[in-house]
C-alpha positions in Angstrom: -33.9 54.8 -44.6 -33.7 58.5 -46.3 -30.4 60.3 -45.9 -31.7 62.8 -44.1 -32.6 60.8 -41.1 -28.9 61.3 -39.7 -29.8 64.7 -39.5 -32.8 64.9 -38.0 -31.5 62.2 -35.5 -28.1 64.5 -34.6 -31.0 67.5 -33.6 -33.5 65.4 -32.2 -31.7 62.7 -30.9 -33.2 62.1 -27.5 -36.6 62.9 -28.2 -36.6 60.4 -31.3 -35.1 57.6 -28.8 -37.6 58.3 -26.3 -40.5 58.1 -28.3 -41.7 54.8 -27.5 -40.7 55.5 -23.7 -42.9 58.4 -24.1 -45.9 56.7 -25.1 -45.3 54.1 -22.8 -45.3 56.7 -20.0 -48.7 57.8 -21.4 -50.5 54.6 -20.5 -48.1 54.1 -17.2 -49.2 55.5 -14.0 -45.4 54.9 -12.3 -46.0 56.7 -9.1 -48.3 54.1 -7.9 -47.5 50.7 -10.2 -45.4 48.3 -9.7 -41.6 50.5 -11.2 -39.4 47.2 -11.3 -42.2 45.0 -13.2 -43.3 48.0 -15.5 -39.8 48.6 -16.9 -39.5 44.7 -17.4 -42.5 44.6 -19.4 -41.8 47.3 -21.1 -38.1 45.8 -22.2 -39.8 42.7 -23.6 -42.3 44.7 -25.5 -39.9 46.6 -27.5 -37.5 43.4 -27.2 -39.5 41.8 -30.1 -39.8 44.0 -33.2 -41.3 41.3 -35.9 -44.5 43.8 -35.6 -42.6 46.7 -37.0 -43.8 47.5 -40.8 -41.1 50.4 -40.7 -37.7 50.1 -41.0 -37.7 53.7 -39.0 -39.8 52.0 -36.1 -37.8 49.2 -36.4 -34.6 51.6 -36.0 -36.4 53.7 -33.0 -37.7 50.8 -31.3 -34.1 49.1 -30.7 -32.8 52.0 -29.5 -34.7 52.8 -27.2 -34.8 49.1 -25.7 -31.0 49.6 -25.6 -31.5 53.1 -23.4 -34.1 52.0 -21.0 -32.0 51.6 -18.0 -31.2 55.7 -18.4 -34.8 56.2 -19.0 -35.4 54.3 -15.4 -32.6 56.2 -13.9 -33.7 59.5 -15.9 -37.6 59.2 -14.6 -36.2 58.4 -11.3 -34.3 61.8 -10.8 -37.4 63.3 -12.5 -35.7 64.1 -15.9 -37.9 62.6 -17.7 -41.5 63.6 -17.5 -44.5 62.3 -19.7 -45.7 64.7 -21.8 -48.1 63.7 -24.4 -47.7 66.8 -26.7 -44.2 65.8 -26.5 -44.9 62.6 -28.0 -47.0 64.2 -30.9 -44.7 66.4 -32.0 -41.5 64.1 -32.2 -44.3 61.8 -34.5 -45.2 64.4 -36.4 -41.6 65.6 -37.0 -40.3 62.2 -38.2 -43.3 61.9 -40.2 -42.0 64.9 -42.4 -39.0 63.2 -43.7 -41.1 60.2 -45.0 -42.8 59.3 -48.7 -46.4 58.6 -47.9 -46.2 54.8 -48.1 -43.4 55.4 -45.5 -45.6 57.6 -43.5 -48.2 54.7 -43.4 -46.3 52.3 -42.4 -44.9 54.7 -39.5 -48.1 55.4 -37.8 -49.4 52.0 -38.2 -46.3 50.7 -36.1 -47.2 53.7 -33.6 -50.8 52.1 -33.4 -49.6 48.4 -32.9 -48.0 49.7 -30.2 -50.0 51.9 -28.6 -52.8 48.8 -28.6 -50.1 46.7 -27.1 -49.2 48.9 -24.4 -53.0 49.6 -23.7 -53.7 45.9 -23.9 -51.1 45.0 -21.3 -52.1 47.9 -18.7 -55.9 47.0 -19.2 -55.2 43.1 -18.2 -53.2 44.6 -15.2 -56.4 46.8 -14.2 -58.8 44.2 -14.7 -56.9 41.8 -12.0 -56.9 44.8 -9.6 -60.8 45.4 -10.3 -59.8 49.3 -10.2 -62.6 50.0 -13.0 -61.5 53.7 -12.9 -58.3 53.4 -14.2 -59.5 50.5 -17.1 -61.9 53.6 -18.3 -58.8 55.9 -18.2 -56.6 53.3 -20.3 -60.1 53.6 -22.9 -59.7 57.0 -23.0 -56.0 57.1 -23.7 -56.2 54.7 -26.1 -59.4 56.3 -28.0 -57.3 59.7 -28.2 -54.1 58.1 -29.3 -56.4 56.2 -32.2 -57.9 59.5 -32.8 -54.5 61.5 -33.3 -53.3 58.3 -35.6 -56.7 58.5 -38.0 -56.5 62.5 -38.3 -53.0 62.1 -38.9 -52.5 64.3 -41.9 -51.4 62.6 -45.3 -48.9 64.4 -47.3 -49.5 65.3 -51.0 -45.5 66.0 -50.5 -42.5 64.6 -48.3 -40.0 66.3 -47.2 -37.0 64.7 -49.7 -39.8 65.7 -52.5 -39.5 69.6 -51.0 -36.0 69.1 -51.3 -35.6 67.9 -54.1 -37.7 70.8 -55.9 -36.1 73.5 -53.5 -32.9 74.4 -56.2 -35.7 74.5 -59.2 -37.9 76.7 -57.4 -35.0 79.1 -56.6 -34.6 78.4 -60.2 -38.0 79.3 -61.6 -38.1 82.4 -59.2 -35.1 84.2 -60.8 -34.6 83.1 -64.2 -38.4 83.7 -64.7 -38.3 86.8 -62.9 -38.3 88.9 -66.2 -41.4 86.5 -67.3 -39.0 84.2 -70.0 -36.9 81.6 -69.0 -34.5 81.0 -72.0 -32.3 77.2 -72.7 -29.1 79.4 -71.9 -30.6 80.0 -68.7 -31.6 76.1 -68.3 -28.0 75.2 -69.1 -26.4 77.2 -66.9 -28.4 76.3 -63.9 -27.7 72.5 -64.7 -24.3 73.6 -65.1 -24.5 75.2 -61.5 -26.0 72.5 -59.7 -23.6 69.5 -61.4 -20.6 71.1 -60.2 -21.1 69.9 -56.6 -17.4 71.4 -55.5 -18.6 74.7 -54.4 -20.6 73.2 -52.1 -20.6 73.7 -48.5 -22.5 71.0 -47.6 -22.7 67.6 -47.8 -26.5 68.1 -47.7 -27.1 70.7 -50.3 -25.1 68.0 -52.6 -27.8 65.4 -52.2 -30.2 68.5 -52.9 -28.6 69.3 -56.2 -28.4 65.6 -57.6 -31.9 64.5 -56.9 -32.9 68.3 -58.8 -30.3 67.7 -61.6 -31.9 63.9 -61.6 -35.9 65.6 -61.5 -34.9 68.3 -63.7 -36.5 67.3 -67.1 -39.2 65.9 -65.2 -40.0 69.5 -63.2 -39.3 71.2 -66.6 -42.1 69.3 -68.5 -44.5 69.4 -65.3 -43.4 73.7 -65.3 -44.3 74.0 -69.0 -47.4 72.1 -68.9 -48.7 74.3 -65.7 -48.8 71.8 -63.2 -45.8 72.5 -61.4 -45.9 76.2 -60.5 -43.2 78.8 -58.7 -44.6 79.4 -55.4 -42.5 81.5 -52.9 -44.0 80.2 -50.1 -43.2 76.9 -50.8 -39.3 78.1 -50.2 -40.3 79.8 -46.9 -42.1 76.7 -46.0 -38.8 74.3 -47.0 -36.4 77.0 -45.4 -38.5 76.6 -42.3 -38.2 72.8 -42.3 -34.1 73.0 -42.6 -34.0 75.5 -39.7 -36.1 73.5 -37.6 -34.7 69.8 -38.9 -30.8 70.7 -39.0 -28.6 71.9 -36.2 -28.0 75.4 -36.6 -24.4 75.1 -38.2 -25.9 72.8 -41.0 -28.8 74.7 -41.5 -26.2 77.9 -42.1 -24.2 76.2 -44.6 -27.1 74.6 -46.5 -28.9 78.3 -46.8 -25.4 80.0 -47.5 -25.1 77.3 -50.2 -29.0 77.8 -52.0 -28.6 81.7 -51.8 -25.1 81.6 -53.7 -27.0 79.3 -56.0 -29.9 82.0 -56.4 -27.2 84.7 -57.0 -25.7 82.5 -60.0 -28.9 81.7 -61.6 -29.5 85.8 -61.3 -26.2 86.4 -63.0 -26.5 84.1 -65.8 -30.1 85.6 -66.1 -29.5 89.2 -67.1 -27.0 91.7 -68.3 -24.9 91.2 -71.7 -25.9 87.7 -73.7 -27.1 86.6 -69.8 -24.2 87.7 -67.9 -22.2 90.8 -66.6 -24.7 92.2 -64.6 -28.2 91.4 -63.0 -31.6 92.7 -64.2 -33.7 94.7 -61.8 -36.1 92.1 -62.0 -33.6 89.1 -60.6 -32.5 91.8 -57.9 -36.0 92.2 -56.9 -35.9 88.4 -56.4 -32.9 88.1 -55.1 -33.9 90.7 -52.3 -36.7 88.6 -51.4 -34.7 85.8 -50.8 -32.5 87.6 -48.9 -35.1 88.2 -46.0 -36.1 84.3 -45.8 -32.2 83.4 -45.5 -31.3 85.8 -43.0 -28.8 87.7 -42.2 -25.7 85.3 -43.8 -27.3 86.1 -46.6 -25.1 89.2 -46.3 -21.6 87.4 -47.0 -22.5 84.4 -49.1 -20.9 85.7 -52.2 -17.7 86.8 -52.1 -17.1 89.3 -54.8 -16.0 88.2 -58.3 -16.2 84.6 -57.3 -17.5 82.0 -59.0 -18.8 78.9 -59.0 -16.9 77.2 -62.2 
């Protein structure tokens, strides 16, 4: 499992462990069936997870067998209500963080499951002869299949945005002025090695997968295929807002805009330093808006980052 799953987990922590409840509650009509015997079925579905292809359903899956007594006590009292969209979001959230073989294997599980659950409820309807609700376990089941299938595939995961974040910051301002020069290259590896000026923990795994990719970004840059693309940043900025609790999120940003700021220095002025060019500062103002306001006090004057 990816590093960043802590993360995600410490943000999202009871929607994650309710996901299987969730879907569970989608098939479940617990007003009118049979609570007690529900919940016990339910306990030795999730009790065997040989099925799981994903170590992350595999994860999920156990914890939530583990919480279902809250989850009775919590639907009880009403504070848990079934809300499909709900469901689809916390999938498509998790799916973010994972590779694409990951992400298959992910939303296969979610199918097995979802069968398994329909499977069980449709027996259950079948005894009762309530034809109605067998046709409305169909339809449930034909959606969920439908939302699986159309599920989008990612050219990208989320640790591969990650990863490229500090080189794109990178391309942005030391190609601001239309050359990127080896002192330039140097000094940004030089930046991103030193992991001790780092705030967080997270923006160190950032730097050493880049510092790791870096050749391989460089030779992909120079041969046009891996292009600078500003909305990429927005797009990764958005994710770490939405992914990380707000403190985290903070320190990472306040971290990646001190590294922008570095990069800009070592771009212009005197033999690249001393002073930054008006084309870095036109850079560095853009970034400025899609960090925020902490933007403001990231870099203390006359600091640096050696």
């Amino acid at each position: 499992m990816n590093p960043y799953f802590k993360n995600l987990k410490k943000q999202y922590n009871r929607r994650i462990d309710c996901l299987p409840f969730q879907l569970f509650l989608h098939f479940a009509d617990l007003e009118k069936d049979d609570f007690e015997k529900v919940f016990s079925v339910l306990t030795q579905m999730l009790s065997d997870t040989n099925w799981c292809t994903s170590d992350y359903t595999k994860y999920i899956t156990n914890q939530s067998k583990q919480l279902i007594p809250n989850f009775k006590k919590d639907f009880a009292s009403k504070n848990i209500k079934p809300f499909y969209s709900e469901y689809q979001k916390t999938v498509g959230l998790i799916n973010q963080f994972l590779t694409p073989t990951e992400s298959e294997h992910f939303i296969k599980d979610n199918t097995v499951l979802a069968n398994s659950f329909a499977d069980y409820f449709k027996q259950a309807k079948e005894k009762s002869e309530n034809r109605e609700l067998e046709e409305k376990t169909d339809s449930i089941l034909k959606d969920l299949n439908s939302f699986y299938r159309e599920f989008p595939s990612k050219a990208k995961s989320l640790i591969d945005l990650l990863a490229e974040l500090p080189f794109q910051l990178f391309l942005l301002v030391a190609h601001a002025d239309k050359n990127i020069d080896n002192a330039e290259r140097i000094e940004f590896l030089r930046i991103i090695r030193d992991l001790e000026w780092c705030n967080s923990d997270c923006t160190r795994m950032f730097f050493t997968s880049t510092s790791y990719f870096f050749n391989e970004f460089l030779l992909l840059y120079n041969r046009g295929k891996f292009k600078k693309d500003v909305k990429q940043v927005k797009r990764t900025i958005h994710f770490i807002e939405k992914i990380f609790v707000k403190e985290e999120s903070d320190t990472i940003k306040s971290d990646l805009y001190r590294l922008a700021n570095e990069v800009a220095k070592a771009s212009g002025g005197i033999a690249g330093f001393l002073a930054v060019s008006k084309y870095e500062k036109k850079v560095i103002d853009e970034l400025s808006e899609i960090f925020g306001d902490l933007s403001n006090a990231v870099v203390p004057e006359n600091e640096e980052t050696s």
